[in-house]
GULUMVEX-420094 format. One record per residue (C-alpha): x, y, z; residue number from 0. Coordinates in steps of 0.2 Angstrom, whole numbers, plus 5000, padded with zeros to 4 digits. Layout:
REM residues N
R, X, Y, Z, NUM
...
END
This chain:
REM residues 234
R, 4817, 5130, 4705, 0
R, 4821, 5112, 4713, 1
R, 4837, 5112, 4705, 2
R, 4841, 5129, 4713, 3
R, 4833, 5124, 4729, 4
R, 4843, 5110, 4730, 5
R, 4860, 5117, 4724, 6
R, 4858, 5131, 4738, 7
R, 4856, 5117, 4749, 8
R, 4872, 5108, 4744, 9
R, 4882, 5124, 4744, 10
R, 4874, 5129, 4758, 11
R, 4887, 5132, 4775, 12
R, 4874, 5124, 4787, 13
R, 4876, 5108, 4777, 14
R, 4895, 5106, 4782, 15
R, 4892, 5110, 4796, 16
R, 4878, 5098, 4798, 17
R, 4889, 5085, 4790, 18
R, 4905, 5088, 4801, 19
R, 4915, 5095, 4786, 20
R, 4920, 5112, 4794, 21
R, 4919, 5109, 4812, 22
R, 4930, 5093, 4811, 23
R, 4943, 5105, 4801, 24
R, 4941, 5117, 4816, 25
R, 4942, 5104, 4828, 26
R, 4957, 5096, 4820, 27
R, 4965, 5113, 4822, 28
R, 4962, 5119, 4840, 29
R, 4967, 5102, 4843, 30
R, 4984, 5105, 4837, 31
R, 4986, 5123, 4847, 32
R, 4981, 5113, 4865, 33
R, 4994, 5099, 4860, 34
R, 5008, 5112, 4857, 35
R, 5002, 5120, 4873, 36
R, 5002, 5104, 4881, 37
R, 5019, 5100, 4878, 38
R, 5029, 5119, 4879, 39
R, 5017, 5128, 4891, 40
R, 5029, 5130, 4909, 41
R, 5016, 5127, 4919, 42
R, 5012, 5109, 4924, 43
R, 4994, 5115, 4929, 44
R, 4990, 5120, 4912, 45
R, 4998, 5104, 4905, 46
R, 4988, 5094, 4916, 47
R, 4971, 5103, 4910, 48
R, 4973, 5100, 4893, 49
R, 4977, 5084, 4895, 50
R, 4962, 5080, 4903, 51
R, 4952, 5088, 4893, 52
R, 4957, 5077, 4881, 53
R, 4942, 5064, 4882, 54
R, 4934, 5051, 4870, 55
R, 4925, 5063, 4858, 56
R, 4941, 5067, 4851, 57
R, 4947, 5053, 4846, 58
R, 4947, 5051, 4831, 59
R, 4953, 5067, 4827, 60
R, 4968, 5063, 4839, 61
R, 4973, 5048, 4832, 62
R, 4977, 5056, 4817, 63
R, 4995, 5054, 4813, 64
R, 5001, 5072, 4815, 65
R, 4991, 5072, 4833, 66
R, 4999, 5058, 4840, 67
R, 5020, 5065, 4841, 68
R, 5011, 5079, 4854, 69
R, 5006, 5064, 4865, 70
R, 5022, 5053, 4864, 71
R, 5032, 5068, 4868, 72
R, 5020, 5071, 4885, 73
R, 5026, 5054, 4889, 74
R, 5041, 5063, 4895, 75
R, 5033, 5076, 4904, 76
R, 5042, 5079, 4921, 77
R, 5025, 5080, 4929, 78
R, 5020, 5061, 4932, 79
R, 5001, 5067, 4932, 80
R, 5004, 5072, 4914, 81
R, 5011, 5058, 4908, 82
R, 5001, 5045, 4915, 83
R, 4986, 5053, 4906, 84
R, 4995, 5053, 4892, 85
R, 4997, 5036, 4895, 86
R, 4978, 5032, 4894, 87
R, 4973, 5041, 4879, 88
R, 4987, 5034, 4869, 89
R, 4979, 5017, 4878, 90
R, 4962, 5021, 4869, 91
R, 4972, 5028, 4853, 92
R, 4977, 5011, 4851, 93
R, 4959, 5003, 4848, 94
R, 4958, 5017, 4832, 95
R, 4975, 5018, 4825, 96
R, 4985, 5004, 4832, 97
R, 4997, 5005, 4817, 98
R, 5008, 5019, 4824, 99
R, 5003, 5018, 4840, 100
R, 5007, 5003, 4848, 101
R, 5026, 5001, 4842, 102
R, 5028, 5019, 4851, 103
R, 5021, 5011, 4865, 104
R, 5030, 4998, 4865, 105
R, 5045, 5007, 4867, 106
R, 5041, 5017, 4882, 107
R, 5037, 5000, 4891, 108
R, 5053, 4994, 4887, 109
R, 5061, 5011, 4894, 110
R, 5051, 5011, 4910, 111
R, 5056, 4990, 4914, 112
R, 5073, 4999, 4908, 113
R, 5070, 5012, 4921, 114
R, 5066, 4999, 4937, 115
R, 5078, 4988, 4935, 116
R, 5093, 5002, 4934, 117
R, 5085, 5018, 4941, 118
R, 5090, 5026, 4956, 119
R, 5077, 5029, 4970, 120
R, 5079, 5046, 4974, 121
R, 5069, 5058, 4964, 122
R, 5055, 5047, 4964, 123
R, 5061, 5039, 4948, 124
R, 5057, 5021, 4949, 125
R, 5040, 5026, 4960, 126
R, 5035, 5034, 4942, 127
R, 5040, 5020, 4932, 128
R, 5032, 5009, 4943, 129
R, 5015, 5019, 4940, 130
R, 5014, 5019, 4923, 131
R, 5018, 5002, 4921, 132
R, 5003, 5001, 4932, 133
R, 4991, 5009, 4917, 134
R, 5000, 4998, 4906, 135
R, 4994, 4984, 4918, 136
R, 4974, 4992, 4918, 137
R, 4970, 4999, 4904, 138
R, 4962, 4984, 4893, 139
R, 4969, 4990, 4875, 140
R, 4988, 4989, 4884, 141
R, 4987, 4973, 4893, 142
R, 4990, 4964, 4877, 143
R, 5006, 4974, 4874, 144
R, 5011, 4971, 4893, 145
R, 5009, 4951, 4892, 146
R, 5026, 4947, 4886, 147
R, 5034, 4958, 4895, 148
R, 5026, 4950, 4913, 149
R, 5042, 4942, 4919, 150
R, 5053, 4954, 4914, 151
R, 5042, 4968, 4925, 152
R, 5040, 4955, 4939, 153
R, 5059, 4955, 4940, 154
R, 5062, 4973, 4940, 155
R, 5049, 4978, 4953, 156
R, 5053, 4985, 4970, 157
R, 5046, 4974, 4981, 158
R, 5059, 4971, 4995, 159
R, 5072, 4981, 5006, 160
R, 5064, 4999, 4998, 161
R, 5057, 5013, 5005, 162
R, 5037, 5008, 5011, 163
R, 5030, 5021, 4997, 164
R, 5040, 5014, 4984, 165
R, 5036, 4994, 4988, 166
R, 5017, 4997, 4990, 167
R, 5018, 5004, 4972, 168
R, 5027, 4988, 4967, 169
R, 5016, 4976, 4976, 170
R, 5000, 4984, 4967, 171
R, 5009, 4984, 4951, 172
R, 5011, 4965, 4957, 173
R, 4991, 4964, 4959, 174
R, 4987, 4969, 4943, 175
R, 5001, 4958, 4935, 176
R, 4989, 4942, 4943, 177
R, 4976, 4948, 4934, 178
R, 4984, 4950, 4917, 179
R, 4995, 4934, 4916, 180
R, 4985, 4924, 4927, 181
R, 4988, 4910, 4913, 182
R, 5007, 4913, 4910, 183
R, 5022, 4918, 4922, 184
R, 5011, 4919, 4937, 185
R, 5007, 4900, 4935, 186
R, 5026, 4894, 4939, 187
R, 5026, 4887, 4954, 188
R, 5044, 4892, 4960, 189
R, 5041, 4912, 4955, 190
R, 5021, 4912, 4962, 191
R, 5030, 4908, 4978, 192
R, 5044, 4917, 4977, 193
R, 5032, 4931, 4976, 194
R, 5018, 4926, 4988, 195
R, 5033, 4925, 5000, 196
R, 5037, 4945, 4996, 197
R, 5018, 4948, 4998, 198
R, 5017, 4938, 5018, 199
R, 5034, 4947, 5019, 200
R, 5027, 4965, 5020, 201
R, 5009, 4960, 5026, 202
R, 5018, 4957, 5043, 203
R, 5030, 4974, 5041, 204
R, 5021, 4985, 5054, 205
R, 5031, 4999, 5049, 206
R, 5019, 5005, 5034, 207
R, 4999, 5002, 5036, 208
R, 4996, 5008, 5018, 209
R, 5008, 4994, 5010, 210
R, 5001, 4981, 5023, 211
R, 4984, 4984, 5013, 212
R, 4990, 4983, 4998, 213
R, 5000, 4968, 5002, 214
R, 4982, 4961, 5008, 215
R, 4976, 4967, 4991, 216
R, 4989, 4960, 4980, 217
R, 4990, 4942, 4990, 218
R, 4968, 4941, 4985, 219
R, 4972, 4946, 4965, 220
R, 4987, 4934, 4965, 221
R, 4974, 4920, 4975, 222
R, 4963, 4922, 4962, 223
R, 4971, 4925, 4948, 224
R, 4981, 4912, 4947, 225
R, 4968, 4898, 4958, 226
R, 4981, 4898, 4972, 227
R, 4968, 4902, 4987, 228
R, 4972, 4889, 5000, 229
R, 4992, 4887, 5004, 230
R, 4995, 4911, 5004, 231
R, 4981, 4909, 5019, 232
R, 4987, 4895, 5030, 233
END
């Protein structure tokens, strides 16, 4: 009887289900449905949902190897929205399976520094580089993939004779750089002032009040970050 007991137990649906067995299956596979929405479905709306939807319980299941080509693909989502979320969960993907994440990752920060330095503005195009590089620059599992590229974003940033939306997005770029390579680039001399003298530069444009702040911003993380707090006040 305890035999029987216990083979019904062992056979017994509930137990998978109490053990994960079937509802991870099930999981993995309306996963894969949202991700091929997520990437064909017209609306940008729809595309944006999902995406969002997308938070840490599911990881594990979406770092999986045949998950993780839905969320490369949104990387070139025409919606910025979408693909800067799908920036951030690739970003904590990276902590579970940084094997084929991170050269993937790698590669689309080498396209968007490719993109600042010889995108055109109209369009919005280098504003949306510059924003993603901007989650490269925050998120904690990226900012060891962003370090060695520092000097080559610093040069490729829009910081001077651009439209004011466009250099406020390059000078908080800028801020979050001081934070990450506080150590490295940012501790030459000759490039720490070239770039505290872009910062003053559009702290006294009148012309934008939203870019004066986040000059005012930028010039406190750079003051900080790299110990420079008397001389960018004086």
């Amino acid at each position: 009887a305890n035999k029987e007991e216990g083979g019904a137990r062992e056979g017994d649906p509930s137990s998978f289900l109490f053990l994960g067995y079937v509802s991870g299956s099930h999981v993995e596979e309306i996963l894969q449905r949202l991700l091929r929405m997520a990437v064909s479905d017209p609306s940008p709306v729809v595309r944006l949902c999902i995406v969002r939807g997308l938070d840490e319980r599911y990881d594990p299941h979406l770092s999986l190897t045949n998950l993780l080509s839905p969320l490369f693909l949104m990387l070139e989502d025409e919606a910025l929205a979408v693909r800067s979320r799908a920036l951030q969960i690739l970003g904590r993907l990276a902590r579970t399976n940084p094997g084929p994440v991170l050269p993937g990752l790698r590669r689309a920060l080498v396209d968007l520094i490719i993109e600042l330095r010889c995108g055109g503005d109209e369009g919005g195009g280098r504003e949306a580089a510059t924003r993603m590089v901007i989650i490269f620059l925050r998120e904690g599992a990226l900012r060891c993939l962003a370090r060695p590229f520092v000097p080559s974003v610093i040069d490729a940033l829009p910081l001077a004779d651009v439209a004011p939306r466009l250099a406020t997005a390059g000078l908080e770029a800028l801020g979050e750089i001081a934070t990450v390579a506080s150590d490295g680039a940012m501790a030459d001399p000759w490039l720490r002032g070239r770039l505290i003298s872009h910062v003053l530069e559009n702290v006294r444009d009148p012309s934008s009040s939203c870019k004066q702040r986040t000059s005012l911003w930028a010039l406190g993380k750079i003051a900080f970050g790299c110990s420079y707090v008397v001389t960018p006040y004086l």
